[in-house]
N, C-alpha and C positions, 0 to 999 in steps of 0.2 A: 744697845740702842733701844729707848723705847718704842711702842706700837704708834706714839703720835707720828715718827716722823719718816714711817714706813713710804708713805705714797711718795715724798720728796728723795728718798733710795731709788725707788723704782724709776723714778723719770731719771736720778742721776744716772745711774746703771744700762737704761735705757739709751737713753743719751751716746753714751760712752759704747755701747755695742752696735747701735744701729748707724755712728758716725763712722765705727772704723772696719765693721765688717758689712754694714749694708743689710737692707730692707730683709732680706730673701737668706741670706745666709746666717741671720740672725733667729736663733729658734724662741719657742716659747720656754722651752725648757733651761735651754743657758740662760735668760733670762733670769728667770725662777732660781736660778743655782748664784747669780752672781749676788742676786741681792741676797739669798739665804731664804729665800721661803718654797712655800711649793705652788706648784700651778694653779692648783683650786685658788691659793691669795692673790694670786698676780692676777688671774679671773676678777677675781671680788672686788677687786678695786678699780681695774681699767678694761674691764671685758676681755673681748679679746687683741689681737697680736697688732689688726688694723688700729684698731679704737685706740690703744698706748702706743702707737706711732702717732698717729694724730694728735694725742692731746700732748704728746712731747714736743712735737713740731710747734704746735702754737702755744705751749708754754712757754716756750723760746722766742716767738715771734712778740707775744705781749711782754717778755720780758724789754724786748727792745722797744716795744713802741714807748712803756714806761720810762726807760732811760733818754729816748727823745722828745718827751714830754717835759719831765720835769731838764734837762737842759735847757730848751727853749723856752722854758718859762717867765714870765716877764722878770726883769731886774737887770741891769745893766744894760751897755750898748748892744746892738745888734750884732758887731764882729763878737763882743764877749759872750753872747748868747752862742752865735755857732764858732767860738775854741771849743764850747764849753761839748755842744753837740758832736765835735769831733774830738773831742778828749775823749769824754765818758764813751762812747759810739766803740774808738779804739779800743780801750782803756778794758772793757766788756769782751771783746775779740781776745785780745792778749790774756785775759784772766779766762775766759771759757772757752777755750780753742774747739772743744768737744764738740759744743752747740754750734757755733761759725763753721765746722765743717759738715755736721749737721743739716743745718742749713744752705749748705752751698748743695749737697747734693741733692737735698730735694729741688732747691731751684731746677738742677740738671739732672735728671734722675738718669740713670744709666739702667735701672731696672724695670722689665713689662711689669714685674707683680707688686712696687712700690705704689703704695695707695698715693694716689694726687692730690697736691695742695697747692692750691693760689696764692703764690708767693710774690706774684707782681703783687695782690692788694697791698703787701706789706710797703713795698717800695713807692705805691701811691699816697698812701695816709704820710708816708714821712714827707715825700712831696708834697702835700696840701698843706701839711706843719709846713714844711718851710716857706711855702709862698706866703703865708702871713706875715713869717719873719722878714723877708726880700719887700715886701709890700710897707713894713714897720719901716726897713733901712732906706728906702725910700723916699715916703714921708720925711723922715728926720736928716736924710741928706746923705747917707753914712753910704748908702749904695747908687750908684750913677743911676739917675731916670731913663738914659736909655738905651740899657744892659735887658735885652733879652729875660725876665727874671726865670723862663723855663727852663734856656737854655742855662744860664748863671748858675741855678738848683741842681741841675744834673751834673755840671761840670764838679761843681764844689759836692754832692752826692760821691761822683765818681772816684774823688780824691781819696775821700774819706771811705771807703768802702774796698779801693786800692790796700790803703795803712791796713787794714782789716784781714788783706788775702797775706800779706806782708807778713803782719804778727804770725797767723798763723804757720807761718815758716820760719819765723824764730827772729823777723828781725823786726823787734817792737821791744825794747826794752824798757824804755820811757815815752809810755803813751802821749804826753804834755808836748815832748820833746816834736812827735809826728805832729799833731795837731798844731803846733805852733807854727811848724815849718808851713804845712797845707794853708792856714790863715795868711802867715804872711807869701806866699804864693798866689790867693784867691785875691788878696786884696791890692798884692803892688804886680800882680804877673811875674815875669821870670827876663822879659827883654830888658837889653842896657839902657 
């Protein structure tokens, strides 16, 4: 492997050690062993042990806010806007279980020596995303005017972030397949 694509080793590696064995148990030096370099490089590039927890966490975090951007990006109906946000949303969960769990435990950190990160901001910018969407399907008729759109956001959030805890337990095979199901759930409910 060339030296370009050293750094995207390290966050992978990283990724994959500080998901499954955690903050505190993970050293600098397995670290350094897994990706194959030595400690001085792993230094040189992310300082140290806090500083590449942290920027692992939020290369993961922009990685999603990216994937929820461009699905809610203008083009088609507003339900096809969020399949499309709980497709890819899923779709990201199932394919990088690493980073989803990752992330789940920094939400809930189980360790005093886990450096902290504001993992609510993540879950408010996707809220703010979606309230423009809830506010588009509005306007255009596609969401009832008088649906709660907070409440509506978090429910259909919840859905989608459900399929996410899901995948990472193996049961997401066809991401489209979840996402279809949760749309047509958010849209016609579940009563007879």
């Amino acid at each position: 492997m060339g030296e370009e694509d050293l750094p995207d080793r390290i966050v992978r590696e990283a990724t994959r050690l500080f998901a499954h064995k955690g903050y505190g148990s993970t050293s600098v030096r397995e670290l350094a062993e897994a990706v194959g370099v030595t400690k001085p490089t792993l230094y040189y590039h992310f300082g140290n042990k806090e500083s590449l927890f942290l920027k692992v966490v939020h290369y993961h975090i922009d990685r999603i806010e990216e994937i929820v951007r461009d699905a809610v990006a203008p083009g088609g109906t507003v339900r096809e806007q969020l399949a499309r946000f709980a497709r890819e949303y899923i779709r990201e969960a199932a394919n990088n279980q690493d980073a989803l769990r990752l992330l789940l435990t920094v939400q809930q950190p189980t360790e005093r020596e886990q450096p902290s990160v504001d993992i609510m901001s993540l879950h408010l910018r996707k809220i703010a995303v979606l309230q423009d969407v809830f506010a588009a399907g509005v306007s255009a008729g596609e969401i009832r005017a008088d649906l709660d759109p907070h409440g509506g956001i978090l429910a259909f959030i919840g859905m989608v972030n459900l399929a996410c805890v899901a995948a990472l337990h193996g049961d997401c095979t066809r991401p489209e397949d979840h996402a279809a199901t949760i749309i047509d759930i958010f849209y016609r409910g579940v009563g007879a």
